[in-house]
N, C-alpha and C positions, 0 to 999 in steps of 0.2 A: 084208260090212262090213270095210272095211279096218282095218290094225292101226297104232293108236295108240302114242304112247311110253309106257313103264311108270313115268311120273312119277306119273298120276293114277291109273291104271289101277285102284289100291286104297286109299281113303283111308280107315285105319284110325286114326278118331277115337276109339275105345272103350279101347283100350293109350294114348292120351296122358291121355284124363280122368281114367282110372284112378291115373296118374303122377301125379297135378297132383294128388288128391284124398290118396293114401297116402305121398306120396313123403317123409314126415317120420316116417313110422313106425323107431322102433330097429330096428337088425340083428337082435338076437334076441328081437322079437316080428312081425319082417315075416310077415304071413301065406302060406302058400305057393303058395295058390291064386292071387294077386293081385300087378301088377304094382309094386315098388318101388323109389326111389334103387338099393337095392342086388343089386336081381335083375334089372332092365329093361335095363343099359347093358352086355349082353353081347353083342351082336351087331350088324353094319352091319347088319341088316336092319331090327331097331329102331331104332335112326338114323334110315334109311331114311324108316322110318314117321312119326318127328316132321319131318322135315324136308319130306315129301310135306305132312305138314299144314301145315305155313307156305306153302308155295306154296298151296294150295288156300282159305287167309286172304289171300292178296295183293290180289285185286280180285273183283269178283260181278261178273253181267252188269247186276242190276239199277241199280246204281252207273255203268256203264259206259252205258247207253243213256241214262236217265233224267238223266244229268247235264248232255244237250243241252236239255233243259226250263229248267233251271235259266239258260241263255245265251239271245240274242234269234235261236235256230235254230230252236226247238222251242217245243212249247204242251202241258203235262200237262193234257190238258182234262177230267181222270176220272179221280174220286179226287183222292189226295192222296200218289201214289208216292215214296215214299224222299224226304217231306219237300219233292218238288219245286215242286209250286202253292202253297208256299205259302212258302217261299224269291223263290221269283219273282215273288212279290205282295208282299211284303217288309211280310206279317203272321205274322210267326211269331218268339219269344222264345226264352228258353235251356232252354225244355223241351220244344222237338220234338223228338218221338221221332228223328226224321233225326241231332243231333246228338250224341245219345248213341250212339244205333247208329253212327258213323262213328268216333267217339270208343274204342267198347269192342272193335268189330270191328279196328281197329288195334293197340290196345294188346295183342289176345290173339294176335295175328301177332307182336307184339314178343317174348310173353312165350315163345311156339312157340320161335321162334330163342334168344330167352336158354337156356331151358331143354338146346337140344341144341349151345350151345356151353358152357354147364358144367359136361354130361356125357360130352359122344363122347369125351373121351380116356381114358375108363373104359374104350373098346370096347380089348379086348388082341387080335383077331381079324381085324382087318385092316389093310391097308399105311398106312403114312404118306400118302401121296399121296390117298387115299380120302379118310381123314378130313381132311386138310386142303383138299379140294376141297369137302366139304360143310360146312365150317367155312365157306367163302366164300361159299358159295350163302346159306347160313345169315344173313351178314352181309348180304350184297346186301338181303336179303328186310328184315331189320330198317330198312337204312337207307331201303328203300324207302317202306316205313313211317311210320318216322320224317318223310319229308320230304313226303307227304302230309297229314300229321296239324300241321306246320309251314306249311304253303301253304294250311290251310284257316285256320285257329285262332291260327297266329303262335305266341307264346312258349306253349311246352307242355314238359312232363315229359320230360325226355331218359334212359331206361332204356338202361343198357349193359352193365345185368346184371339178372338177375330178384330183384326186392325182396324183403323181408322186409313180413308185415303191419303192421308199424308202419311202414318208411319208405312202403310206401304209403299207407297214411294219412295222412302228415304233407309227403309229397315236394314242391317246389316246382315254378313252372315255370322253363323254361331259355329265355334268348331264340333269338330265332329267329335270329339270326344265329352263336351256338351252336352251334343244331344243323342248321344246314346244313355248319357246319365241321364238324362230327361226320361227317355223310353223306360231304360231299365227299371230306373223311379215310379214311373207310372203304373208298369206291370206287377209290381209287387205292392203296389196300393191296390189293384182293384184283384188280386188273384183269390184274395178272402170275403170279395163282395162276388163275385160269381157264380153262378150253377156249374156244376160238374153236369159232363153230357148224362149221366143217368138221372139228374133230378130234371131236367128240361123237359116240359110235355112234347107227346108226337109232332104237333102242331109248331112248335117253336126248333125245332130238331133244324140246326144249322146257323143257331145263334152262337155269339163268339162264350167258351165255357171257360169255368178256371182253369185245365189242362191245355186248351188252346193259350191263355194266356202264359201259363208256365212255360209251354213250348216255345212260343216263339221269346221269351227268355232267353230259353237256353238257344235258340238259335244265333241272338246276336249275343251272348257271350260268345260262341264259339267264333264266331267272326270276329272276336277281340280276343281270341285265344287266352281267355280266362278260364283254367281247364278244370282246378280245382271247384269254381262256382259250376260249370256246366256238368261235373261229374255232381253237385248236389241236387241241380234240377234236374237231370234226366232220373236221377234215382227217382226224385220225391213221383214222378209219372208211374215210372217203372213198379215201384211199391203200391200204384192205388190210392195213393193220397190223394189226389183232385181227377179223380175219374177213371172211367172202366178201361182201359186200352189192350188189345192183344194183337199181334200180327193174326190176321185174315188167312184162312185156309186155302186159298189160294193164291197163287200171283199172278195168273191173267187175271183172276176173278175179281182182285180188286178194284178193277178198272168198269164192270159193266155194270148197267143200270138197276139189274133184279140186285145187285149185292149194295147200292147206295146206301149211306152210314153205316159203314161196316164195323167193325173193333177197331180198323186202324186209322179212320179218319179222325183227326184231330182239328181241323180246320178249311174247311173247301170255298171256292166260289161256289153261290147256289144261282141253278138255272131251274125253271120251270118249263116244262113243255108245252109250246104254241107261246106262249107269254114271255119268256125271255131266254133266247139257246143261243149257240154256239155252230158257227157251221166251216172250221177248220181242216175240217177232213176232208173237204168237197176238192181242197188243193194239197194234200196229203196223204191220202188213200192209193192204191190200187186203181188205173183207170178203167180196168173192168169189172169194178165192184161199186162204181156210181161217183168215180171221181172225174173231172172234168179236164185237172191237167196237172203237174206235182212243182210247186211253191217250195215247199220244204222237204229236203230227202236227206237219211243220213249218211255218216261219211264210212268210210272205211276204216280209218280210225276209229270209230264205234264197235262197226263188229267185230274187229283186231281186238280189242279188251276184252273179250268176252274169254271166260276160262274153257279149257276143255272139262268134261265130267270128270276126270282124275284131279282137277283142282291146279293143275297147270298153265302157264301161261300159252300161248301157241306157238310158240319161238322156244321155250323151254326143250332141251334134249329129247327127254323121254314125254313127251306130250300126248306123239302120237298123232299129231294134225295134219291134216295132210291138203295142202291147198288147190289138189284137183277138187274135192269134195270137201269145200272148205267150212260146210255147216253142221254136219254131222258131230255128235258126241261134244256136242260146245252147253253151255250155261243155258239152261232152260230157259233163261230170263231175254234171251237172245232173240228166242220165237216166240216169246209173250210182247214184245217189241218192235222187233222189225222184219219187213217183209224183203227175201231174197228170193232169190230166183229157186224154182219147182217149191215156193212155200206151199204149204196146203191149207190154204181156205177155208174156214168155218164162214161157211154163212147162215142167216137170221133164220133159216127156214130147217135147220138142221143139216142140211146137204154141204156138199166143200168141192172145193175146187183149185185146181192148181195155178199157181201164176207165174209165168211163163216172163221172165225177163232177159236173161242170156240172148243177144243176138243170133235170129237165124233158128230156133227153136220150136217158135210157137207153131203144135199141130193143124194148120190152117191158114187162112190168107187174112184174116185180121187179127194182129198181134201187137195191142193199144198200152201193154206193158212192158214190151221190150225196149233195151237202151238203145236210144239212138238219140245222137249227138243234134242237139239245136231244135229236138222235137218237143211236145207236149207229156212227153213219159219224165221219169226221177234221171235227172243229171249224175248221177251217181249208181243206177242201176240201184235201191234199195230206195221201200216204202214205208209207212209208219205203221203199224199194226196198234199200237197200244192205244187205250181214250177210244176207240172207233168203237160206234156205239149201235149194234146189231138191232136196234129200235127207233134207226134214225128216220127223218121225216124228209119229204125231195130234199136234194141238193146236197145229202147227207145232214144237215142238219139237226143238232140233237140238243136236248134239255138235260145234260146229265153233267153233275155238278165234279165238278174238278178241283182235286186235295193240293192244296196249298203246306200245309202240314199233316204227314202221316206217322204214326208208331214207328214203322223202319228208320226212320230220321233220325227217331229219339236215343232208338235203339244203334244208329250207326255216330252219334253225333256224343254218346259215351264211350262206345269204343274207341274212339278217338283222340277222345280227353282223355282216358284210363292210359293208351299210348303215350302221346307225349307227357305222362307224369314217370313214365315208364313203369307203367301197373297192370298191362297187357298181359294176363297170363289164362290158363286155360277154364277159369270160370268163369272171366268175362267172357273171353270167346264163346264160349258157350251158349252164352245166352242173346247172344249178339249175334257175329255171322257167321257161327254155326246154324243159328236156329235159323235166319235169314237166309241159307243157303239150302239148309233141312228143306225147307218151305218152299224154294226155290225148284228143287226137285232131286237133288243133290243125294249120291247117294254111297258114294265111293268113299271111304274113310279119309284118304288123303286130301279129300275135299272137305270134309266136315271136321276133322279134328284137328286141334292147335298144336301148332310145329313149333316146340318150343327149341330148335333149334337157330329159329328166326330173330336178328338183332332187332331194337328199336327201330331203324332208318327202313329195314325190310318188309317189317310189320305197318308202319307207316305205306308203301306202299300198294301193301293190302289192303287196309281199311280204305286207301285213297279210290283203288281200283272200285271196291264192293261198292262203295257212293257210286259209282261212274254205273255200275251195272243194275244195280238196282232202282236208282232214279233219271236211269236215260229219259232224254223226249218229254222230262218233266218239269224241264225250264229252272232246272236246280246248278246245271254245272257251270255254267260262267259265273257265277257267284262262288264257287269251290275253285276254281283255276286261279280267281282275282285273288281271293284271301292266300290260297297256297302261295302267289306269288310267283307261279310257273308261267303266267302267258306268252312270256316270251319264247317261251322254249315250245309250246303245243298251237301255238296259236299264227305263229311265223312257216312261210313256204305254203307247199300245196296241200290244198283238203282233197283228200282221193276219192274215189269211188271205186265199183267191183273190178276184176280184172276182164275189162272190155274193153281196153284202151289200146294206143299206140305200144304195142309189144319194146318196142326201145328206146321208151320211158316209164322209169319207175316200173319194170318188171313186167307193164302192160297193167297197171293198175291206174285206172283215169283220172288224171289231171282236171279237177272239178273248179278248184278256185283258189287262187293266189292270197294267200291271207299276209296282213303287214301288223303286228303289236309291234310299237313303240314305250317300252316301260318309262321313258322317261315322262311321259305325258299321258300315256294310256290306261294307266292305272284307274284314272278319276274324266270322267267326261268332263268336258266345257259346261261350264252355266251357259245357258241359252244367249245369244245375241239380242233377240228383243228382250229378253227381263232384262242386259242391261243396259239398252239403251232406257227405258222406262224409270232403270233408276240405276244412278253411276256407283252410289256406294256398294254394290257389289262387286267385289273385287274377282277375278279369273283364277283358276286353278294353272298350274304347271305347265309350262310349255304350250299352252294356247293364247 
């Protein structure tokens, strides 16, 4: 088993609850047995310890996978995970459980970080430079926070120190344009107290670096469509300025465990294996490759975006697609993605094997991946391939860390900016998704070269598309549909699945799940029901 960095390695939750529970006790009745304000901040290692637990509150997997249900990629067809079917049904009020768990799982990452930036200068035990490097990590982690909890909810509570119980019960909210200046604020204080990933020891490899901070900069500029600033910070990455970045030589390859911290990770959940994983696949996978039943599948609308290899859409004239054989000669990124029917299977032992979903097909009498309606197979006839981790442990279960921000982001998220200034021409493209499609596998000119016959608006829907294909299933695109402003239009009627369906509906393309966006309210989730009955001065968003 190889050796992980010693960020996760030991997340000792039991010395922070303990802090959070006593840590108001007087000096001369602190108990001695137990940790307090005044005994706990004597060493980096307890530092350490709280600071490891705000990274390990930053993101879950279930949050991370599940939130492509929530967009028109995926179809939560079982159950009702992390609030997702029913967000996406858009029947659900200001008391699903989703909102508050999103809500309290944030704020206790906020309160992690306040906590060990009101005490580490207690520690007298180690350098200045220590504690002011986990002073930033620290910050990072809050604004990260912060601007999550902003992008879902809008105006929300801006903590920039750990309250007292009265101002939390009485705190208001702060607008959202606020506390994005807060974020943004904070990231550009600590982006010159940071290691770049190449100064960071092996051992520390998945600590938050100045290019992770810069990144996620430019990520919520670009969610404030501030194009000019996001075209400065994707340079200043792209140049080398705060760290090594390249896209990765390959695009399945970035996903599996021999290639972890590759050139294009900029920012991941870390997992360790046996000690802290991840087992999403177990309801995601192939039911004949150790999965047990499929949870999340995606829609047909997914694989419809997928280009042909001539760079075409598949509705285009001369495309060339042909929906008997409707996988063949598509966007490599396709099959690094998702699984359809006669996919062909790599598995862990080197051998492959085909998966057999088409009704009526499979060579033999148990056929555990075919579509069938109200069973334990993909409600959509399509499986997840990408993240699945050819080293997983029972249950599929696996310790392999998951990129929160990658290189292609950076690289897709200045194409973008360069667009709407309308500065799109062919040496951006070049370096952008050309190369991202070069990489992709891409090989046909008409695919790789810039059609400068293409207006802004059409261009625009390029670069729209290339997000959509290159970060499928990566819990990226309902935060791209939200900002674009499109949910109404992509998110409203049926999410399909393959053509196994009722032949006189929808061309025989299956009817998976009835989706309802409401823009007048949809935009911004409800603040949770119990935060306000707890405390009335939080006022409701729109239409809830």
């Amino acid at each position: 088993m190889k050796m992980k960095n010693r960020i996760l390695n030991k997340l000792f939750l039991v010395p922070l609850a303990a802090l959070m529970i006593v840590g108001c006790e007087p000096l001369d009745l602190a108990p001695e047995n137990q940790f307090t304000d005044s005994n706990y901040w004597t060493s980096i290692e307890n530092a350490s310890t709280v600071l490891n637990t705000a990274y390990s509150q930053m993101q879950n997997s279930n949050y991370f996978f599940y939130n492509e249900g929530l967009s028109d990629n995926a179809y939560n067809g079982r159950g009702d995970v992390a609030g997702v079917a029913s967000i996406a049904a858009g029947i659900y009020d200001p008391s699903l459980a989703r909102l508050k768990d999103e809500w309290n799982s944030r704020y206790a990452g906020i309160k992690t970080c306040n906590l060990l930036l009101q005490n580490i200068d207690r520690v007298s035990t180690s350098d200045v430079e220590t504690i002011e490097r986990f002073k930033a990590e620290a910050r990072f982690l809050r604004a990260f926070q912060h601007f999550q909890l902003t992008t879902w909810f809008g105006n929300i509570p801006l903590l920039d120190h750990d309250p007292s119980l009265e101002e939390a019960t009485s705190i208001t909210r702060t607008s959202h344009a606020q506390v994005v200046e807060f974020v943004l604020n904070e990231l550009d204080d600590i982006i010159e107290i940071l290691p770049t990933n190449s100064q960071y020891a092996p051992q520390d490899r998945g600590r938050v670096t100045s290019g992770a901070a810069l990144a996620l900069k430019a990520r919520v500029l670009l969610y404030e469509e501030r194009w000019d600033e996001v075209v400065e910070a994707t340079e200043q990455l792209m140049n080398g300025q705060y760290g090594d970045y390249s896209l990765f030589n390959s695009y399945s390859g970035i996903f599996l465990p021999q290639n972890e911290y590759n050139s294009e990770d900029i920012l991941s959940i870390q997992y360790v294996p046996q000690d802290r994983m991840w087992g999403e696949f177990f309801d995601m996978a192939p039911l004949s490759v150790g999965a047990r039943l499929n949870a999340l599948a995606p829609t047909q609308e997914l694989v419809d975006s997928y280009l042909m290899l001539n760079g075409h859409k598949i509705n285009d004239q001369d495309s060339g697609y042909d929906e008997q054989n409707p996988y063949v000669n598509r966007d490599p990124r396709l099959t690094g993605t998702v699984v359809y029917h006669l996919y062909d299977w790599e598995n862990e032992d080197g051998t492959s094997s085909t998966i057999y979903i088409k009704p009526g097909t499979f060579p033999g009498d148990d056929a555990p991946d075919e579509y069938v309606p109200g069973s334990s197979a993909s409600p959509t006839g399509y499986y997840t391939r990408k993240y699945f981790d050819p080293q997983h442990l029972s249950s599929l279960q696996s310790g392999l860390n998951l990129m929160l921000i990658r290189y292609a982001d950076v690289l897709l998220m200045y194409a973008e900016a360069k667009n709407e200034l309308g500065q799109l021409d062919s040496s951006v493209w070049d370096i952008t998704i050309g190369a991202l499609r070069e990489r992709a596998g891409f090989t046909d000119a008409l695919a790789l070269n810039f059609d400068s016959s293409l207006n802004q608006a059409q261009l625009r829907d390029v670069v729209r598309n290339e997000r959509r294909s290159e970060f499928a299933m990566e819990g990226l695109r309902i935060f791209d549909i939200r900002r674009w402003k499109i949910a109404e239009d992509v998110l409203n009627g049926w999410a399909h699945g393959a053509q196994y369906g009722i032949e006189s509906q929808d061309n025989g393309y299956i009817r998976a799940n009835l989706r309802t966006f409401d823009p007048g309210k949809h935009y911004l989730w409800p603040i949770p029901r119990d935060e306000r009955l707890i405390n009335s001065n939080l006022t409701q968003n729109p239409g809830w």
